[in-house]
TIVEXNU-958503 format. One record per residue (C-alpha): x, y, z; residue in three letters. Coordinates in steps of 0.2 Angstrom, whole numbers, plus 5000, padded with zeros to 4 digits. Example, Ala and Ser with C-alpha at 12.3 -4.5 7.8 and 13.67 -1.06 7.14 Angstrom:
<batis>
506249785039Ala/506849955036Ser/
</batis>
This chain:
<batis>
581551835493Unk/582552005498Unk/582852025517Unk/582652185527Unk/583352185543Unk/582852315554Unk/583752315573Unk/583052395585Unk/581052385590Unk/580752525600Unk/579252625601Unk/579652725585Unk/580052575576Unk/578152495577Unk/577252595563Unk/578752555550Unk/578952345556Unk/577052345553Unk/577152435536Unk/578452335532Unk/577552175536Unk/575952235526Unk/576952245511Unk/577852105512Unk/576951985502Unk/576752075486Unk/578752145488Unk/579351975493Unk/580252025509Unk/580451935523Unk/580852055539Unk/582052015551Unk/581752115566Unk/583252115578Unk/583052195597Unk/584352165612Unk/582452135620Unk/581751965611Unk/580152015620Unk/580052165610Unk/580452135594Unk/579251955596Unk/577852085599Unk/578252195583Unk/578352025572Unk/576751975580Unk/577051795571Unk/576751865555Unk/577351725541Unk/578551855534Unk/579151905550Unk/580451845561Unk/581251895578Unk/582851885584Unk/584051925599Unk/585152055592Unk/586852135602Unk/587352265588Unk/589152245600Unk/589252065594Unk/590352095579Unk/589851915573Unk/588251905575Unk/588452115568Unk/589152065552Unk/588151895549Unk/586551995549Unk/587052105537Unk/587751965526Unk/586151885525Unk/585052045522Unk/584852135507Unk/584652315517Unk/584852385535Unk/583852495543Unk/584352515561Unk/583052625571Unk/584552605589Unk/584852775595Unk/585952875585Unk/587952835591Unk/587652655588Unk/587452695572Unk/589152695565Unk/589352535570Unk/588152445556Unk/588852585543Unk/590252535545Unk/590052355541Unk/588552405528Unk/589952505517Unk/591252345521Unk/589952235516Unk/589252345501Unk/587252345506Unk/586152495510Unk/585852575527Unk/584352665533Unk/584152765547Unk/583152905554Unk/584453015565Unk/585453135559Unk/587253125552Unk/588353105565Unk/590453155560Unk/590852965561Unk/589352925548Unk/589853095535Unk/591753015535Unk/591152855527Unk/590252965510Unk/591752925500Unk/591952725504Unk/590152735504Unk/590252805486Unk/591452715479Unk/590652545483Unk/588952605478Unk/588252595495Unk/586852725502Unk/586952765519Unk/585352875518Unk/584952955538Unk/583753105542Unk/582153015534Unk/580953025550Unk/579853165557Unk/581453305561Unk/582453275554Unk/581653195541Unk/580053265535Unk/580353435539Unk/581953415526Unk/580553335511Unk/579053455512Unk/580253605514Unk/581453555498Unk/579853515488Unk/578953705490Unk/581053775489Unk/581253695473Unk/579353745468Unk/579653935470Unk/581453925464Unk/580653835448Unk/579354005445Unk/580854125449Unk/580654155464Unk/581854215478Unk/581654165494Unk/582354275509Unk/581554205525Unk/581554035531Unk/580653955548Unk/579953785550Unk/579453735566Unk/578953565574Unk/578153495590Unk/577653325596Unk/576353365609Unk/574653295617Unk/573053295604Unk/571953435611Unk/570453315618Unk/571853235629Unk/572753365636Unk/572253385653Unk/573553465663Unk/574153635666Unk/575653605658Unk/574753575640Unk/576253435636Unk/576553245640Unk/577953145633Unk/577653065615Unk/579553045615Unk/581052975624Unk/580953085641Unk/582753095644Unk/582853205628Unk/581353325632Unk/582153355648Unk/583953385639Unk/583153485623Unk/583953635617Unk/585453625629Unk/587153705618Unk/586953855607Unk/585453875598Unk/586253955580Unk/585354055566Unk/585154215555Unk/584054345555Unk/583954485542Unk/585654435538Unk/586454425555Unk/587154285565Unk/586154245579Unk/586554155595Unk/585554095610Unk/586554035625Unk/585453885632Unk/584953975647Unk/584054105636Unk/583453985625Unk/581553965635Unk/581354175636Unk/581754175617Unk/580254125609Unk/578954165592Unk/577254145592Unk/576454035578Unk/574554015573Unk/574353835565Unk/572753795556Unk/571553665565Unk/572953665580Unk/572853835587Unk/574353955596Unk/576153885599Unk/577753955604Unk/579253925596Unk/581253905603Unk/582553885592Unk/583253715588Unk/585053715591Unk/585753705573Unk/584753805560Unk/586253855548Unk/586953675542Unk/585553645530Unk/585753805522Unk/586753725505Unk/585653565506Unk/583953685505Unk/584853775491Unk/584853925503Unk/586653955504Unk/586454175504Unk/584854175513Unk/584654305524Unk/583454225538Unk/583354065541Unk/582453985556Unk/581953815563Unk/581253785577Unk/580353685591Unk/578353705596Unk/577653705613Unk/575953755619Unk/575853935625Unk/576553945644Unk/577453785643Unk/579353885639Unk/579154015654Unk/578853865666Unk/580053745658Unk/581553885661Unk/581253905678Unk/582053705678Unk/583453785669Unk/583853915676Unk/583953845693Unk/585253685685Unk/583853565687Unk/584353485668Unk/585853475673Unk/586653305667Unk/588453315670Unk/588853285691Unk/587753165702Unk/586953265718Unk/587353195734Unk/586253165750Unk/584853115739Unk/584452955744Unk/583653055759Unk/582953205750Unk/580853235747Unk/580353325731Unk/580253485741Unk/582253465747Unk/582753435729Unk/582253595723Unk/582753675738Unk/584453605737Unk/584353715722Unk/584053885732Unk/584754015742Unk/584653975762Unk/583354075771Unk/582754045787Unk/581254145786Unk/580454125767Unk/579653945764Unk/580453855747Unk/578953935737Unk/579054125743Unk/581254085739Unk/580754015721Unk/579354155717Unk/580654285721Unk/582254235715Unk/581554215697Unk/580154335699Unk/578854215694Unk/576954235691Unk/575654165700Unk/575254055683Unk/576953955683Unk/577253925705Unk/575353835699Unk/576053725685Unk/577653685698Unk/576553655710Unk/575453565700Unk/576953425698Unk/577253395714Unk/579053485717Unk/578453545731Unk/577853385741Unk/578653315756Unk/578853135748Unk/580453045744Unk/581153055730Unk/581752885730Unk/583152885719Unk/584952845728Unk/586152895715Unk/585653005698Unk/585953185690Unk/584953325693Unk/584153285676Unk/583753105680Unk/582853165696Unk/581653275687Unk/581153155672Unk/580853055687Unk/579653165693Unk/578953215673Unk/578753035669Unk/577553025685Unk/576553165678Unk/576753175660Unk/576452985652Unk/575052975641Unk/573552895648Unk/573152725641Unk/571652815631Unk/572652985626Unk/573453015609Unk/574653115602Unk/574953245589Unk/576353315578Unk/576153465574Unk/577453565557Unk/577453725549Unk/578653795537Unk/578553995532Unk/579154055517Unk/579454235510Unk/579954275493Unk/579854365479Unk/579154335464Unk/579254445448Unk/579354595459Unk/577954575472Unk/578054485487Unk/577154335493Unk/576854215509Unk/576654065510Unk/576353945525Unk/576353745523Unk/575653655540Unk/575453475545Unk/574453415559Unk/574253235563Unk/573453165576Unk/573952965581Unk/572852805579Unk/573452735597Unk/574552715609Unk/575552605599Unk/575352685582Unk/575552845588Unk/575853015576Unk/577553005583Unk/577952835577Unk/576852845560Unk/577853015556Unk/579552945560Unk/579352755554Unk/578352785539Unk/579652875528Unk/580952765532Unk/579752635527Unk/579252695510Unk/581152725508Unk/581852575512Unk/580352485499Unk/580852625485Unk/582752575486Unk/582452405486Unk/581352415469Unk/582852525461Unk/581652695462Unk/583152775472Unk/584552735464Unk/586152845475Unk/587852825484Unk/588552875499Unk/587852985514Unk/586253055508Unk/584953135517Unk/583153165507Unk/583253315497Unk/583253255481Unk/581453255472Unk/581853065467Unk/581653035485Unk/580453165492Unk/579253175478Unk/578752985480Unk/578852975501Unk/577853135502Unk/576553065490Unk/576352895498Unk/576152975516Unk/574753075511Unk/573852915513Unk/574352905531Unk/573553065533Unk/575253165534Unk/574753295522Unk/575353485521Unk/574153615521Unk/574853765511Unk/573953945514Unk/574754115504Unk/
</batis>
């Protein structure tokens, strides 16, 4: 019987423990499911005869090493810096690691051990990264192989609210970790555009935006994701002269969200003071120009020259209020997912959506030609939501094809080879995560 022991059993990980439990029997798996949380990774087994749940510290270097021992591969869904430390041990102990987060510096120093002991350490296999690098590479490598030459590159994606649920001005609810929505884009966004190096400073990131028409999904706007240019070699796109990726949000959604950081209120470096005795309506005033006459709203509306349309979604979230915020000690940023989290949870009936699209321009035996590839998926519950489908599935299918010898590599990978797209992509059409391409 080969073990697969998967630590951590977070909300992304429930759409791969289950898949990994449905094909347990025919495989011959059992699936060791290891969480800090007992509780939480109990649920996920839900006493299935092949499951079995455990108390796991990824700091306990015994217990660390002992898992890994007795399993046959790892696939650790923790959040990203812990990462290294089961790597680390994987490459020592020569067994596989997957994971869904994207190649930290620590993880891309381990390629040659990794190598030289045979061992994959194969990351970036969710939604984005992960996805987004398989269904790109496929339609590359399908216009390279006619002749083609591609000059412009965008891919875009979002995880939003599906449209029968969306019920608030703001057209977005978390379907993610808040504290990274609320910390998004911050850094230089990076890319190139007809050949020219492009920067975007984070507080111009939210006035920089594209508009994108998806198919079945409607109008988005788009702001650059902070590193488009590191995939250019793994694309095969080394000379291109645009190249472009991006995240989606509902039209409206940037112009508000930049009033938050333009006034430092994502700000996640210091801890405010006095605000164990603030209201909603002193936190974003601490954030304003004294004035003895203008209310907080007339201060706000000015200073950043906003329309009617945004001081209604603000208002709209209560910044405004007069209630405590009831928080002794946190960073601005903790203060206002405070506030998000209150008005942006997903209702116990709503589902979510993910949302991609990947443009392409080239030419191809002297004319040229457009193609657009989009995915929209909407989620089954509030458990098996698009999000966790679209990052749990791949790692899934992956983590099956390496244990039956269909992915046979070494080192730090991430999936752009056909051996590992052309079979992922295939089996998550019948999850319903299916591209749609239009010339």
């Amino acid at each position: 019987m080969q073990r697969i022991l998967v630590v951590g059993a977070g909300r992304s990980a429930s759409t791969l423990i289950q898949y990994l439990l449905d094909h347990s029997e025919a495989n011959n798996w059992q699936v060791i499911v290891g969480d800090y949380d007992l509780s939480l990774a109990e649920q996920k087994v839900d006493n299935h005869p092949n499951g079995k749940a455990m108390h796991f510290d990824v700091f306990d270097e015994e217990q660390r090493n002992d898992g890994i021992r007795n399993s046959d591969i790892v696939v650790s869904m923790l959040p990203a810096s812990m990462h290294i430390l089961l790597a680390e041990d994987c490459v020592f102990q020569g067994k596989n690691l997957v994971t869904a987060s994207y190649v930290s510096d620590e993880i891309a120093a381990l390629n040659d051990k990794a190598t030289e002991k045979g061992v994959l350490l194969l990351n970036e296999i969710g939604l984005d990264p992960g996805i987004d690098h398989m269904s790109s590479k496929k339609v590359i490598d399908e216009i390279h192989q006619a002749g083609g030459d591609i000059h412009t590159f965008k891919s875009f994606c979002g995880g939003l609210v599906a449209p029968q649920y969306d019920s608030n001005p703001w057209n977005y609810k978390f379907t993610w970790n808040p504290r990274n929505v609320v910390l998004a884009g911050q850094g230089t966004a990076q890319f190139i555009r007809n050949g020219q190096y492009k920067f975007i400073p984070y507080q111009s990131l939210y006035s920089r935006i594209e508009t994108i028409d998806v198919p079945e999904a409607g109008a988005f706007e788009g702001y650059a994701n902070r590193d488009s240019l590191s995939y250019r070699e793994a694309y095969n796109l080394a000379n291109i002269p645009t190249i472009f990726r991006g995240t989606l949000r509902r039209p409206g959604y940037c112009e508000a969200w930049n009033v938050f950081v333009q006034l430092g209120m994502t700000d996640d470096t210091y801890q405010l003071s006095g605000l164990s005795n603030m209201t909603w309506r002193d936190f974003i005033n601490s954030f304003l120009v004294f004035d003895k006459v203008k209310t907080v709203e007339e201060k706000l509306q000015s200073h950043l020259s906003l329309s009617d349309e945004v001081m209604s979604k603000l208002k709209w979230l209560g910044i405004f209020e007069k209630e405590s915020v009831g928080i002794d000690k946190a960073t601005p940023a903790q203060v206002l997912q405070k506030l998000l989290e209150s008005k942006w949870s997903l209702e116990a009936e709503d589902k979510d959506m993910i949302v991609m699209q990947h443009q392409f321009h080239y030419r191809l035996e002297g004319e040229e030609k457009c193609l657009h590839s989009s995915l929209v998926l909407e989620g089954k519950d509030q458990i098996h939501t698009a999000m966790s489908m679209t990052v749990g599935l791949p790692v899934a299918i992956a983590t099956k094809l390496i244990l039956q010898g269909k992915i046979q590599l070494s080192g730090v990978q991430i999936p752009v080879m056909k051996e590992v797209y052309e079979p992922v992509l295939e089996e998550l059409k019948f999850f319903g995560v299916d591209f749609v391409e239009e010339n």
